[in-house]
C-alpha positions as CSV (number, residue, x, y, z in Angstrom):
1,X,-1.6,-17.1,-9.5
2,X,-4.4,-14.5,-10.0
3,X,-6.9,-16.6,-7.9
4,X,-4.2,-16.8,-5.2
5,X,-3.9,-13.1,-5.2
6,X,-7.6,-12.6,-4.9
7,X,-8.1,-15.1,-2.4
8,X,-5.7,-13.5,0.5
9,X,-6.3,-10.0,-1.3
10,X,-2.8,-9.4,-0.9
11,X,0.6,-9.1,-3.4
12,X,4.0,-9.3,-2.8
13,X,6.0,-6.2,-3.5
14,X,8.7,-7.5,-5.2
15,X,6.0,-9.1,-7.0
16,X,4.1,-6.1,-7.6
17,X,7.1,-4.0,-9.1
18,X,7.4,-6.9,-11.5
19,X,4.2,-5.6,-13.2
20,X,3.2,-3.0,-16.3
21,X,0.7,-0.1,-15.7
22,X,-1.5,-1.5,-17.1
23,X,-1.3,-5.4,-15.8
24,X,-1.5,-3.3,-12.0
25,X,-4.7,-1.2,-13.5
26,X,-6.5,-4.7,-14.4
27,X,-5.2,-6.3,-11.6
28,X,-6.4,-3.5,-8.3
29,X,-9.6,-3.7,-10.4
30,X,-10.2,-7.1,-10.2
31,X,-9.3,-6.8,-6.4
32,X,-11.7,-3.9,-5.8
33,X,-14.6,-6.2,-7.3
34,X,-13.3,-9.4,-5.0
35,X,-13.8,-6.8,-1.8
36,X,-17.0,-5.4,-2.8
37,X,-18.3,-8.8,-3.5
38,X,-17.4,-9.7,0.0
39,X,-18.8,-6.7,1.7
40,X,-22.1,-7.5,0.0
41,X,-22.0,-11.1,1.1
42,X,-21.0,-9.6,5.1
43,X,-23.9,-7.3,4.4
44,X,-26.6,-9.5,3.6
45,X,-25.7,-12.0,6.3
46,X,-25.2,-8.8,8.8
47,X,-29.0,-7.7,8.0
48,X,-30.5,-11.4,8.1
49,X,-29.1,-11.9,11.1
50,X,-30.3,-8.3,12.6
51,X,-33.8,-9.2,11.1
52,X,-34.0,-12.4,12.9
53,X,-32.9,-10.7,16.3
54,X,-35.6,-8.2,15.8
55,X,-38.7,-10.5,15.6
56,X,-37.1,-12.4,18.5
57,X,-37.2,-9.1,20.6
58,X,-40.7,-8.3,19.2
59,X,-42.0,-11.7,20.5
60,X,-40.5,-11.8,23.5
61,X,-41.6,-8.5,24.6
62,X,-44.9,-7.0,25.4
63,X,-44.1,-3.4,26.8
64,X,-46.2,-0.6,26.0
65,X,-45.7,3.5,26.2
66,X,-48.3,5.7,28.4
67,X,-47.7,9.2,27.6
68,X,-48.0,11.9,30.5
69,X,-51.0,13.8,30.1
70,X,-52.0,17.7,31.3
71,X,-55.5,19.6,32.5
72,X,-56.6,19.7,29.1
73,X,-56.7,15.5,28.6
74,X,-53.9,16.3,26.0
75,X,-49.8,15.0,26.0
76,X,-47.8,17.0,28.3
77,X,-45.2,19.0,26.5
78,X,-42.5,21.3,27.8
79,X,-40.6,23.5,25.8
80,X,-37.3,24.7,27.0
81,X,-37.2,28.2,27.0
82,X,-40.7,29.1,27.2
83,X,-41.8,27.7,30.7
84,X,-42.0,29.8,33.8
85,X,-38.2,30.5,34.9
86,X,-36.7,29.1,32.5
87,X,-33.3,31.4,30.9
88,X,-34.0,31.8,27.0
89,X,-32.2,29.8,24.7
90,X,-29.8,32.7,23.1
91,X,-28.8,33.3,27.1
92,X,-27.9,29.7,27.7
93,X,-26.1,29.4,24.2
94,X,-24.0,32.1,25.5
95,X,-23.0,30.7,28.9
96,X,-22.7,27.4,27.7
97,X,-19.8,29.2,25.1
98,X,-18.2,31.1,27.4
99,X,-17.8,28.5,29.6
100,X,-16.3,26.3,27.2
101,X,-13.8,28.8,26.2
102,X,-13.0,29.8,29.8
103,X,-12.2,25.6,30.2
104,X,-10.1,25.4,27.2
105,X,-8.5,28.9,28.3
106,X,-7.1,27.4,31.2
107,X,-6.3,24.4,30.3
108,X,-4.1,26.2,27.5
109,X,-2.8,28.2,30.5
110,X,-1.9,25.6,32.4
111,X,-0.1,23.8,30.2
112,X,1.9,26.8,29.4
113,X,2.9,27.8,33.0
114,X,4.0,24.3,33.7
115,X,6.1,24.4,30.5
116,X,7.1,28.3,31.9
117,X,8.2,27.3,35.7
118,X,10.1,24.6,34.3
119,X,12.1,26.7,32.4
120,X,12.2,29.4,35.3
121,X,13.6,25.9,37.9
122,X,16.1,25.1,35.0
123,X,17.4,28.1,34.4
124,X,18.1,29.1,38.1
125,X,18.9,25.9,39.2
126,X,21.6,25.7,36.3
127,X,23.2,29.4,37.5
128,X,23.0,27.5,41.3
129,X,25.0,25.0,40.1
130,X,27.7,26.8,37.9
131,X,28.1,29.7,40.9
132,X,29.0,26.5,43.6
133,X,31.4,24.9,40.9
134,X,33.2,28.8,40.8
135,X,32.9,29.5,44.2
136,X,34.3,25.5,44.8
137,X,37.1,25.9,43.0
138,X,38.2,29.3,44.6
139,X,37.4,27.5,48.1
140,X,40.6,25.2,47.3
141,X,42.9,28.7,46.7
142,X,42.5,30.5,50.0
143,X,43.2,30.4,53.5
144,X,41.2,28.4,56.0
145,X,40.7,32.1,57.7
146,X,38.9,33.3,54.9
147,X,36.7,30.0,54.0
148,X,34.1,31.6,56.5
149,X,33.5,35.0,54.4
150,X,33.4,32.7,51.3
151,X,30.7,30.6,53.1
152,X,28.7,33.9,53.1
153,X,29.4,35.1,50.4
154,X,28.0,32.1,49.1
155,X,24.9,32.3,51.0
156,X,24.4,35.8,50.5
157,X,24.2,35.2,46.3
158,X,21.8,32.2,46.7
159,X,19.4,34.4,48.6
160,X,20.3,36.8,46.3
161,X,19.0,34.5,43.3
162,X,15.9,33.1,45.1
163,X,14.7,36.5,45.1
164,X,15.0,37.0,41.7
165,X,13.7,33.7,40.6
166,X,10.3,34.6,43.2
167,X,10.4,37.7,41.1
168,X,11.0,36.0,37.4
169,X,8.0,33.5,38.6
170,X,5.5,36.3,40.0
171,X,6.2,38.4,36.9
172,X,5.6,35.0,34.4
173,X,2.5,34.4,36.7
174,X,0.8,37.9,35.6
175,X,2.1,36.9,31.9
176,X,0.1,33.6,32.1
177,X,-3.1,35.1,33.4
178,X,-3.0,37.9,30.9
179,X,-2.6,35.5,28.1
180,X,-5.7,33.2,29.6
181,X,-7.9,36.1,29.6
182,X,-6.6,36.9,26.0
183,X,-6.9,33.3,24.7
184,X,-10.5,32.9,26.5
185,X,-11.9,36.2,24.6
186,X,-10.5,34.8,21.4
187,X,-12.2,31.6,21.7
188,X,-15.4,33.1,22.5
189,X,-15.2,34.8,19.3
190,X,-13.6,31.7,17.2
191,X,-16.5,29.7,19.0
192,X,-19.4,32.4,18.7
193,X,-18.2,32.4,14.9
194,X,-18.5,29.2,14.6
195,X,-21.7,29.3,15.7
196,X,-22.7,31.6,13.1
197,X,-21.0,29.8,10.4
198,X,-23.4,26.5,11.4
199,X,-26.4,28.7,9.1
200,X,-24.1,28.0,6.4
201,X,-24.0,24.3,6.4
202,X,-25.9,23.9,3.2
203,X,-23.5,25.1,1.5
204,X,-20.9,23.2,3.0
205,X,-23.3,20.1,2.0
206,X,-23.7,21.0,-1.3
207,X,-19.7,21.7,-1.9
208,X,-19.6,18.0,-0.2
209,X,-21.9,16.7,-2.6
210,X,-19.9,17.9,-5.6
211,X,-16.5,16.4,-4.5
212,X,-18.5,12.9,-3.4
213,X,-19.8,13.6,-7.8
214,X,-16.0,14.1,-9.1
215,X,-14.8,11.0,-6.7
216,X,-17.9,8.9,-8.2
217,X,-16.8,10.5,-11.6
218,X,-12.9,9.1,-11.4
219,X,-13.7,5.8,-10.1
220,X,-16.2,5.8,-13.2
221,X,-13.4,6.9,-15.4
222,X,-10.8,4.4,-13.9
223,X,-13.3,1.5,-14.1
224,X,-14.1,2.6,-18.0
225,X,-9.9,2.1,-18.8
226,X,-10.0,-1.4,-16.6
227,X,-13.0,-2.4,-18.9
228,X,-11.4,-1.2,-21.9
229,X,-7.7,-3.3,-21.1
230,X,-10.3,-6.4,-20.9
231,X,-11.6,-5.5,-24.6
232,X,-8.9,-5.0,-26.0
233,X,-7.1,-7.9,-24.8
234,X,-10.2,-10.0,-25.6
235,X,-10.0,-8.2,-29.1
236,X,-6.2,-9.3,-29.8
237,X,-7.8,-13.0,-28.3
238,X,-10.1,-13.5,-30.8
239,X,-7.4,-12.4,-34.0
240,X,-5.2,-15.4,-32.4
241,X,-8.2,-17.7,-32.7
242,X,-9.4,-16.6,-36.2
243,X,-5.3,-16.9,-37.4
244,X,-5.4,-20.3,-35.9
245,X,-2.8,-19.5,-33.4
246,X,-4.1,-21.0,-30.3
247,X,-4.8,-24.5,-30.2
248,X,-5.9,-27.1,-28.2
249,X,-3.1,-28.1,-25.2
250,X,-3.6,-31.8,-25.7
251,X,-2.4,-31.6,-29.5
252,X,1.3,-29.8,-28.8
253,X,2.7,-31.1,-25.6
254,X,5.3,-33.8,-27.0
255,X,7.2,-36.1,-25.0
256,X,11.2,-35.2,-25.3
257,X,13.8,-35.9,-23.5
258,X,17.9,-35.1,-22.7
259,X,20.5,-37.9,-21.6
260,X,23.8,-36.6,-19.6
261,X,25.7,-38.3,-22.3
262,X,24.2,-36.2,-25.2
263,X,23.9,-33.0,-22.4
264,X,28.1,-33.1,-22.0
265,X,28.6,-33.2,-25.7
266,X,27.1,-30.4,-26.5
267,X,27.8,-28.4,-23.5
268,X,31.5,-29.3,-24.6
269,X,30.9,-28.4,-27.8
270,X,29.7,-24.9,-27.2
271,X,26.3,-23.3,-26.7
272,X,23.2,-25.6,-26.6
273,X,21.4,-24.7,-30.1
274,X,19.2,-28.0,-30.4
275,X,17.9,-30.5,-28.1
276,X,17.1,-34.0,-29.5
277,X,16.0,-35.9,-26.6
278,X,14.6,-34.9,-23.0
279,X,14.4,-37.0,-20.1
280,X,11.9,-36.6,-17.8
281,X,12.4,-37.5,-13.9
282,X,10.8,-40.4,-12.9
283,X,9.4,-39.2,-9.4
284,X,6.2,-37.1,-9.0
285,X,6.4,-33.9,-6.8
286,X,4.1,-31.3,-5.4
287,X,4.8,-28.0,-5.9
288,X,5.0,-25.3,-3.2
289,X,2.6,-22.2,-3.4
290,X,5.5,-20.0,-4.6
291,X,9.3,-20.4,-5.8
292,X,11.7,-20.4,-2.8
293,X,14.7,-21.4,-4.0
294,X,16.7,-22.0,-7.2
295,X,16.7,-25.7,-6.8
296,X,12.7,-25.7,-6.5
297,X,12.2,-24.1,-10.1
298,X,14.5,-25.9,-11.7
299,X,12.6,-28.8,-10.5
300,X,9.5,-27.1,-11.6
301,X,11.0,-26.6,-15.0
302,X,12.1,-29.8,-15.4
303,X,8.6,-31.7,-14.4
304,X,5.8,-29.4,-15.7
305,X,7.4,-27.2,-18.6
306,X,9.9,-29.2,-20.3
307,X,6.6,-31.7,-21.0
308,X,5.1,-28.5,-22.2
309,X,8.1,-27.4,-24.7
310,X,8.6,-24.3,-22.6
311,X,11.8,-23.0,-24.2
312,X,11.7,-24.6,-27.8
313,X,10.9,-23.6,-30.9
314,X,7.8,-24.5,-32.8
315,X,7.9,-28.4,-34.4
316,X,11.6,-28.2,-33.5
317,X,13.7,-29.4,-30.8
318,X,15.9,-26.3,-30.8
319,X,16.2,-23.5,-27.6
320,X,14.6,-20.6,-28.9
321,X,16.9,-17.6,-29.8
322,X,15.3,-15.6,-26.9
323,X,14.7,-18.0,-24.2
324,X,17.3,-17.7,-21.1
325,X,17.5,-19.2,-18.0
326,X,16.9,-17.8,-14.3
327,X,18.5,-14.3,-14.6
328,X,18.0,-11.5,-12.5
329,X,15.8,-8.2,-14.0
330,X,19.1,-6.4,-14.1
331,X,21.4,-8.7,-16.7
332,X,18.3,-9.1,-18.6
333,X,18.3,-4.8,-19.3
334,X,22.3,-5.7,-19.6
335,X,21.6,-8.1,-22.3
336,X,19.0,-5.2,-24.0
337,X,20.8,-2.8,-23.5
338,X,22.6,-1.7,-26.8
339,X,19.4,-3.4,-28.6
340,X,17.2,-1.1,-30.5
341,X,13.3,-1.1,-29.9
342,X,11.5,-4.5,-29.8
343,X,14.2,-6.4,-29.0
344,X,13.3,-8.9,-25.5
345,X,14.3,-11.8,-23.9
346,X,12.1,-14.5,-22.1
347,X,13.4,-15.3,-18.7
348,X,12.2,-17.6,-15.8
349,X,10.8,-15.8,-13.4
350,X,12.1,-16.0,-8.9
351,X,8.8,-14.4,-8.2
352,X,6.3,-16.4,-9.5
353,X,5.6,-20.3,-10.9
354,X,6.2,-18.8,-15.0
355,X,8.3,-16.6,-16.5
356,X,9.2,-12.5,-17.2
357,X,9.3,-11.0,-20.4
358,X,11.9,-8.5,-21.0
359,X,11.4,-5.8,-23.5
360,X,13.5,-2.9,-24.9
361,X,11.8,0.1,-25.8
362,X,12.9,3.9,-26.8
363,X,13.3,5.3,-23.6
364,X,14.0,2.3,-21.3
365,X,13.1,-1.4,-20.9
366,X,9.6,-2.8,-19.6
367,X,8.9,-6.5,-17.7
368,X,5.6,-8.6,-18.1
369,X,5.1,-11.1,-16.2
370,X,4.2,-14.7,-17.6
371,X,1.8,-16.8,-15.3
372,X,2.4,-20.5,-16.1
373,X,1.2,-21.9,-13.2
374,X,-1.8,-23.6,-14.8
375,X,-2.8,-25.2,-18.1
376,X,-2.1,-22.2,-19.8
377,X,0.6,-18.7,-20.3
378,X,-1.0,-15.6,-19.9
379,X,0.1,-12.3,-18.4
380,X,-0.1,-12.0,-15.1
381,X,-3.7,-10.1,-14.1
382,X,-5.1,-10.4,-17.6
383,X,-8.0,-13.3,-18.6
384,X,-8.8,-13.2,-21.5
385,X,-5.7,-13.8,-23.1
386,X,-4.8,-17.0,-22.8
387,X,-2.2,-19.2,-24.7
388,X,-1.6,-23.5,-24.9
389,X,2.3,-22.9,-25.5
390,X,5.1,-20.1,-24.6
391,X,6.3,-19.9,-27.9
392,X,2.1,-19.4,-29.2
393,X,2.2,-16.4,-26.6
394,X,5.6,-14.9,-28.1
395,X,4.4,-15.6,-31.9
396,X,0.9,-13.9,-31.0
397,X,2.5,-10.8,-30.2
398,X,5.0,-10.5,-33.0
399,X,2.3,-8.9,-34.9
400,X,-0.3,-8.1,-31.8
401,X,0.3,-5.3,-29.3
402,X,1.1,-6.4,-25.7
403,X,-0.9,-3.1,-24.3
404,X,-2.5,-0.6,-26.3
405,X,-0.9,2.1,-24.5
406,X,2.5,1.0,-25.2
407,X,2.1,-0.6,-28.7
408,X,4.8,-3.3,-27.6
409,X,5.7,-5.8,-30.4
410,X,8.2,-8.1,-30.3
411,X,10.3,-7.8,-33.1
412,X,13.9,-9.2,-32.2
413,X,14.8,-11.5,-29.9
414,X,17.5,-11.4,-27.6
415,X,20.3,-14.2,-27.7
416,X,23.3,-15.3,-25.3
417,X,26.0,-13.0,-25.1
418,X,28.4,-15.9,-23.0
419,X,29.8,-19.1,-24.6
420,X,28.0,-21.4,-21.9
421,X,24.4,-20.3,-22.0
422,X,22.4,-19.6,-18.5
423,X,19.7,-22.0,-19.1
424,X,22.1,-25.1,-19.2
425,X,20.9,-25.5,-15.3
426,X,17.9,-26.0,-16.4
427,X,18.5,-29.0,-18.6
428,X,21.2,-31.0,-16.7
């Protein structure tokens, strides 16, 4: 699953939620280094390739430069500023500034007057519009004699209101102007400022330096906790081997197996505590990149991890007291939640090929994720930590820490709460 992730450098979010701090820590690290492996490899190609193009040029051209040369035998050189005519540099500094901020003054001010006459248009053309609706309606109440003087009357207000819209525009005209030649003096200054402020660009550089130091500082620092997660996870590997509780995968995989005969006995008689015999399927399948649907990991279950005593208990055929079947994240914090801390359940997981580890501590539950989609469990996004069976992985850390932030240990396990357990799907 971890090779998947790096190879299309992305993770689902569902998937990603599923995940610890620390698992996600480990596991953006390991995708930082995947990208800047990449950009290395791009990089050296980029420059061979740029190398190569270069000699072809070189070879294939034969141009050479001839400088212009004055009186004196020597290269011509004019300096701009100094020659005969020519305005001195301050002078054309200055025009070239108060140009600029006479262009961005009017642009500014035309923008504004169209945004000005627009309202001017709306506003008149709105009183237009409510004055013939009044005058409309009164049109209906009189006498045909009298529909002539309202005419007029009518005529005489809309000349009245053209002149004072010519007036409301001519007086937000002068407005406009006055505010161009105000905004063009201000950006003078902002821009003459500015051009002042250019002598202090060292500084600026040197502030620039110390925030690219504190950035270099922090990835340093977040690259330091990455490295220690790998320790320490290496550390509680290397306790498992020297207990003698990881062993070989070809000395505890047992063939098992579960007629329906012996299945509806004991689902008759109550929960499944024991399992005696397990019968494999008979037809080999490929499995899809990722679950999809219930049906597809119970499938899974049944070909690769019943083989693999996922479920059982060590040298027993019994379900383990804290396995469960496909249950959703929240009626596994149901199942936990009047359990004191340490209590956790093993559940199979939707999201991935492996299972989720449920765990109740003092101020809320946590969920690890179990990658089982090779030859061996391990937590999703962590190495070095690697276990034959799923019952070596939940021994292990009964007396081992899960992270070393959180000092998880797994001290109770979490049963069924129902008569008819929810793994029985998996087993039928």
């Amino acid at each position: 699953m971890l090779q998947q992730i790096l190879r299309d450098m992305y993770i689902d979010p569902e998937l990603l939620a599923e995940l610890n701090e620390e698992q996600k820590h480990v596991l953006f690290y390991k995708m930082r280094e995947e990208q800047v492996r990449r950009w290395k490899e791009r990089e050296e190609r980029v420059n061979g390739h740029e190398a190569l193009l270069k000699r072809t040029v070189r070879l294939q051209q034969n141009k050479h430069v001839q400088w212009l040369r004055g009186t004196d035998g020597e290269v011509w050189v004019w300096i701009m500023g100094e020659a005969a005519g020519d305005k001195p540099y301050e002078q054309i500094s200055e025009e070239l500034i108060a140009e600029r901020a006479r262009q961005q003054a009017q642009k500014e001010a035309e923008e504004l007057w169209k945004e000005k006459e627009a309202e001017i248009t709306k506003k008149f053309r709105d009183a237009m519009a409510n004055e013939k609706a009044r005058i409309l309606a009164e049109k209906w109440k009189i006498e045909t004699e009298d529909r002539k003087a309202a005419k007029l009357m009518e005529e005489k207000f809309q000349e009245e209101l053209k002149k004072r819209e010519e007036e409301e525009r001519q007086k937000g005209e002068a407005q406009i102007r006055q505010q161009e030649e105000r905004r063009a003096h201000e950006l003078y200054l902002s821009l003459k400022q500015a051009q002042q402020c250019s002598q202090h660009n060292e500084k600026e550089d040197h502030e620039w330096e110390e925030q690219l130091r504190r950035s270099k500082a922090a990835d340093e620092e977040r690259s330091h906790k990455a490295r220690r997660a790998r320790d320490e996870y290496r550390r509680q590997s290397l306790r498992a081997i020297q207990k003698g509780k990881v062993a070989g995968l070809s000395n505890l995989f047992q063939a098992a197996g579960l007629n329906r005969e012996q299945e509806a006995k004991l689902t008759s008689a109550g929960p499944i505590s024991s399992l005696t015999t397990i019968v494999p399927t008979s037809k080999a399948w490929e499995r899809p990149p990722r679950p999809f649907s219930r049906e597809v990991i119970i499938q899974w279950f049944r070909e690769e991890q019943l083989p693999r005593r996922a479920g059982f208990e060590r040298n027993s055929n019994t379900i383990a007291p804290w396995f469960h079947g496909i249950i959703s994240r929240q009626e596994a914090e149901e199942l936990l939640m009047n359990k004191s801390e340490g209590a956790f359940l093993v559940r199979v997981s939707e999201k991935i090929w492996g299972y989720a580890l449920s765990y109740r501590h003092q101020s809320g539950f946590k969920h690890f994720l179990v990658d089982a989609s090779g030859d061996f469990y391990s937590f999703l996004g962590v190495d070095p930590n690697r276990h034959a069976t799923l019952t070596d992985l939940i021994d292990f850390h009964k007396e081992e820490i899960i992270t070393s932030s959180g000092g998880e240990l797994l001290l109770e396990p979490c049963g069924q709460k129902k008569n008819l357990p929810d793994y029985i799907p998996l087993f039928e």
